[in-house]
C-alpha positions in Angstrom: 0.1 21.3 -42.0 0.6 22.8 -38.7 -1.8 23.7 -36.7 -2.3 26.8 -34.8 -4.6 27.3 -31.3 -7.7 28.5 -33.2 -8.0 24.7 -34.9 -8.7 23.5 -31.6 -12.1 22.7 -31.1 -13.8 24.2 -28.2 -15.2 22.6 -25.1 -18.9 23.9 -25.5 -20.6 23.0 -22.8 -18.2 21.7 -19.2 -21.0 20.2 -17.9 -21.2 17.5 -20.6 -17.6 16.5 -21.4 -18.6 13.0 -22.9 -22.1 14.1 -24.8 -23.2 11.7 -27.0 -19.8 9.0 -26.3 -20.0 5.2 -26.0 -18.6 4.3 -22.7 -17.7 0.7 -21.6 -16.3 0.6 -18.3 -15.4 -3.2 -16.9 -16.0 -3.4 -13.5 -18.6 -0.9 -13.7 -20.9 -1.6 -11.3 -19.8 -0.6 -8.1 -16.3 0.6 -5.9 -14.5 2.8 -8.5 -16.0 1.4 -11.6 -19.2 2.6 -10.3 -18.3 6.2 -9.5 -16.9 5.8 -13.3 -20.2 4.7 -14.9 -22.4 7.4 -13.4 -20.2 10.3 -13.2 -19.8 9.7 -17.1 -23.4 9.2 -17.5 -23.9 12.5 -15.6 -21.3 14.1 -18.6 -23.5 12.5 -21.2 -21.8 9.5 -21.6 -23.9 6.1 -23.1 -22.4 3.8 -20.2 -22.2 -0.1 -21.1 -21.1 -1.6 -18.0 -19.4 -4.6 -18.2 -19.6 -6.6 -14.4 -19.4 -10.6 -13.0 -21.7 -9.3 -10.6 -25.6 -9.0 -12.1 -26.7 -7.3 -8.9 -24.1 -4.6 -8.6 -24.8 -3.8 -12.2 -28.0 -3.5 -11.6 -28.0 -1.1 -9.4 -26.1 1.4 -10.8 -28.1 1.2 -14.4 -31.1 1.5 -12.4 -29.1 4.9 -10.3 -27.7 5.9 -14.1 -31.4 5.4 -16.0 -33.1 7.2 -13.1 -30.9 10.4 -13.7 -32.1 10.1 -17.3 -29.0 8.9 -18.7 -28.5 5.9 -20.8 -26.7 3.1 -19.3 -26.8 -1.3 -20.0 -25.1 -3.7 -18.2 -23.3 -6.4 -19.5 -22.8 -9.8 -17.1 -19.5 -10.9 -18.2 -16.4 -12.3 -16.4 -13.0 -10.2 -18.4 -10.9 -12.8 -17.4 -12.2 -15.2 -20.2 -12.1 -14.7 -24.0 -15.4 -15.8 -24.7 -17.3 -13.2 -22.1 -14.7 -10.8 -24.2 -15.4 -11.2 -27.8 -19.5 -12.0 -26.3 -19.2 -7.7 -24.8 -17.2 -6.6 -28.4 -20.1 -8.0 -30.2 -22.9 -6.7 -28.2 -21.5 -3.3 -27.6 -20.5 -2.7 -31.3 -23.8 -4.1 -32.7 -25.5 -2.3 -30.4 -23.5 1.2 -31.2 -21.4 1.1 -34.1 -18.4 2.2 -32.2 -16.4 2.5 -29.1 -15.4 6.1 -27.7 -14.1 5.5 -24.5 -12.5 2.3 -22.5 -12.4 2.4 -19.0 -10.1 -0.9 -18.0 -11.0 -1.1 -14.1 -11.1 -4.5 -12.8 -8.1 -6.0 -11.1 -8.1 -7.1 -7.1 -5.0 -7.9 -4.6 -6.9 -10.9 -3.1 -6.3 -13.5 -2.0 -3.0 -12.3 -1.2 0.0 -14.9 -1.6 3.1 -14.2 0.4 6.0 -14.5 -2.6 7.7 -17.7 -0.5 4.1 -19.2 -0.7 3.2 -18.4 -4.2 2.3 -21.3 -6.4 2.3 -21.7 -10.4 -1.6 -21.6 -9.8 -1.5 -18.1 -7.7 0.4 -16.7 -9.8 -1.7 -17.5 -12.8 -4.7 -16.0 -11.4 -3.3 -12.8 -10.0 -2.2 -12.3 -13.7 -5.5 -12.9 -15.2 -7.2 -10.7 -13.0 -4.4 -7.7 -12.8 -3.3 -7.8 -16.4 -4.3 -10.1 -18.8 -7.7 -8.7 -19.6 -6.6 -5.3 -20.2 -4.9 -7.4 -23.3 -7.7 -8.6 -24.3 -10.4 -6.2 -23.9 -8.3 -3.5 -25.4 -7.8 -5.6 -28.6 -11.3 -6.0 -28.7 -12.3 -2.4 -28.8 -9.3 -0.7 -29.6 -10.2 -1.2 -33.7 -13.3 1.0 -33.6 -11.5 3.8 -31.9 -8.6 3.3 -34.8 -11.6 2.8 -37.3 -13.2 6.5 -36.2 -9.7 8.4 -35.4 -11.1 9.3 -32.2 -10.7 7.1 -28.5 -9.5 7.3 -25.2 -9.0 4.3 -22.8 -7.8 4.7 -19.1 -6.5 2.0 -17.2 -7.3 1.9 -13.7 -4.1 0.2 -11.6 -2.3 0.8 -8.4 0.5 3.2 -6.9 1.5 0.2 -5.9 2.8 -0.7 -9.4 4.2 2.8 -9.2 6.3 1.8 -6.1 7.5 -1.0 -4.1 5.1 -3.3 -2.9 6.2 -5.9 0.1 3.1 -7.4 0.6 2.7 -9.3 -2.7 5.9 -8.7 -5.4 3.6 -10.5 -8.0 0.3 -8.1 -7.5 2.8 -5.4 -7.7 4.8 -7.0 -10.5 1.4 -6.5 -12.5 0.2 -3.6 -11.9 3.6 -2.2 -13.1 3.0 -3.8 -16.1 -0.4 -2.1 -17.0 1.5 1.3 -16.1 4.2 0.4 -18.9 1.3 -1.3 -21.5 -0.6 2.4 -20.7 2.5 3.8 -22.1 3.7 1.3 -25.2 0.1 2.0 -25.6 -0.1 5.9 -26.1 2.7 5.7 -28.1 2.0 3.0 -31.0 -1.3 4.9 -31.3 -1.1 8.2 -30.9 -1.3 9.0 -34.8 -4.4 6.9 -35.5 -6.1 9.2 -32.9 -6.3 7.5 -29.8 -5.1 8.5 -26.0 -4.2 6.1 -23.8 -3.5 7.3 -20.0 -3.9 5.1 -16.4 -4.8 6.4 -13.1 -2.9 4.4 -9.4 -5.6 5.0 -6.9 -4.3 4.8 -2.9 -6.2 4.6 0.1 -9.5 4.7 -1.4 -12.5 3.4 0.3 -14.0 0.7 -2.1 -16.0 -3.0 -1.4 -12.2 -4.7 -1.8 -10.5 -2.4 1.0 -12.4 -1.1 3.8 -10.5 1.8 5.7 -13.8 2.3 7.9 -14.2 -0.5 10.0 -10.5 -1.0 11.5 -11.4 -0.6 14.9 -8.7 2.5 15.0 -8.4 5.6 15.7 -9.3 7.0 12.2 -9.4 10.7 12.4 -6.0 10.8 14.0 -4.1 8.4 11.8 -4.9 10.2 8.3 -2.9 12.8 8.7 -0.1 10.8 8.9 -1.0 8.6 6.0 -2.0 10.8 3.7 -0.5 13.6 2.8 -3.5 15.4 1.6 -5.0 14.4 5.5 -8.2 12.6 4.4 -9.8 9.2 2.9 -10.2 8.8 -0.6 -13.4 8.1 -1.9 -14.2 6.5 -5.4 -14.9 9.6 -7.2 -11.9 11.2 -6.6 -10.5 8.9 -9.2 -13.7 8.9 -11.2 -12.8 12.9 -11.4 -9.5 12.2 -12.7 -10.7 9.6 -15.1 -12.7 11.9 -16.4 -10.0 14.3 -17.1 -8.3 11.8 -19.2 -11.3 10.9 -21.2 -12.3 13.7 -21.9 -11.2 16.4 -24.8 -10.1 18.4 -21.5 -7.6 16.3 -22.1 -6.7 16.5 -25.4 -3.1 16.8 -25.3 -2.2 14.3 -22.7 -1.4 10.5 -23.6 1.1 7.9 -22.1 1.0 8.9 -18.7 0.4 7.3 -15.2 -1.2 9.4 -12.7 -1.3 8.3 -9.1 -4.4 9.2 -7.3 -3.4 8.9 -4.1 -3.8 11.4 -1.5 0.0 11.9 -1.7 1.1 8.6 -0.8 3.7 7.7 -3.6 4.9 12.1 -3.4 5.8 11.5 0.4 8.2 8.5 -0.4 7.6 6.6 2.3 8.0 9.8 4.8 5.0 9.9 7.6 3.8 13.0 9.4 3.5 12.8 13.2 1.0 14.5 14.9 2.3 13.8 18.3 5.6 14.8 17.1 4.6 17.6 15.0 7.2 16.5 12.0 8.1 13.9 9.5 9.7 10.7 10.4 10.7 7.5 7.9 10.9 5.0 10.8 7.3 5.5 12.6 6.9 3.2 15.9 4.4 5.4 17.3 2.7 8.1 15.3 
């Protein structure tokens, strides 16, 4: 039967877009995957964080807990099956179900130039930037089928969006998550899940630090970004939201860059000095 606008159900309260949902976000303990786990606690979200790192997790159950929110941390490396099924089990025991899966780890280092890549660097930029959002979607994806109701949002790059120079392999896989995002969305789209990914740009995170360049920061932005600024982890916590969220009802398969503009201006940069655009910058 078709629906008509009235069988939508209604966003009751916008300050609690995740009330009551099961969150696990990997990653979650700091950089993006932080600004993640406690902007959805902050929308009512139950966050299990799922982090190598026991002190970063720490620290943002402790920030999540003290807001009054509900939040656990789970040690576990993604990378490796056993840590995988260990966080299905202890999340679904502990809950019953799944709601929402934020995929957010992945990391360009150490960067391999392609004509010094070896069988070995190649295998561990793939288990780091791809093969665990196999894995830890197949582990949850089954409660979100089981309850007709899930959204997952992988976190990659607009560098899988675009070309990448600096490492063809890193770029190689983020592409990939893009393109699993979409395969994704639309094998289970019926069974009432939404699958969507954000590629975050010049974002200032514990992997890439735009602060401490020794440059002239203020004047350079404007002609990196389009939007004239840094971006900060929760700009793409914002967005993530969005796409977990029943704001989002109606929007699965789809790649948004979160970039300040970066991937829009094609490789065009803004001069300052010049006062217009120029593809071929020697000095901005």
């Amino acid at each position: 039967m078709t629906q008509s606008s009235s069988d939508i159900a209604p966003i009751d309260d916008w300050n609690r877009l995740l009330d009551g949902r099961v969150v696990v976000v990997t990653g979650g303990g700091d950089g993006i995957g932080g600004a993640v786990s406690r902007l959805f606690a902050r929308h009512g979200g139950i966050i299990e964080i799922a982090e190598i790192d026991a002190a970063r997790a720490d620290r943002t159950v402790e920030a999540i807990v003290a807001g009054g929110a509900v939040a656990h941390k789970n040690i576990v490396d993604v990378t490796r099956q056993p840590d995988v099924d260990r966080l299905a089990t202890t999340v679904l025991d502990r809950h019953g179900r799944v709601d929402v899966l934020v995929n957010n780890v992945g990391d360009f280092r150490p960067l391999v130039r392609f004509n010094e890549s070896t069988p070995e660097s190649i295998e561990a930029m793939y288990q780091v930037n791809l093969q665990h959002f196999f894995t830890v979607t197949r582990a949850f994806i089954g409660s979100m089928i089981e309850h007709r109701r899930g959204s997952i949002v992988n976190v990659h790059s607009v560098e899988g969006m675009r070309g990448y120079p600096n490492d063809p392999v890193y770029g190689a896989m983020k592409a990939a998550v893009a393109h699993f995002t979409t395969n994704l969305a639309v094998l289970y789209g019926r069974k009432g899940v939404r699958v969507n990914g954000i590629g975050p740009d010049l974002t200032q995170t514990p992997q890439v630090d735009y602060m401490t360049g020794g440059e002239d920061q203020d004047t350079l932005w404007p002609s990196w970004a389009p939007v004239g600024r840094l971006g900060w982890p929760e700009d793409q916590a914002r967005v993530a939201l969005f796409l977990a969220s029943d704001m989002s009802g109606y929007v699965t398969g789809h790649n948004i860059p979160v970039d300040g503009g970066t991937k829009a201006g094609g490789g065009w940069f803004y001069s300052p000095s010049a006062r217009r655009f120029v593809n071929r910058p020697r000095s901005l």
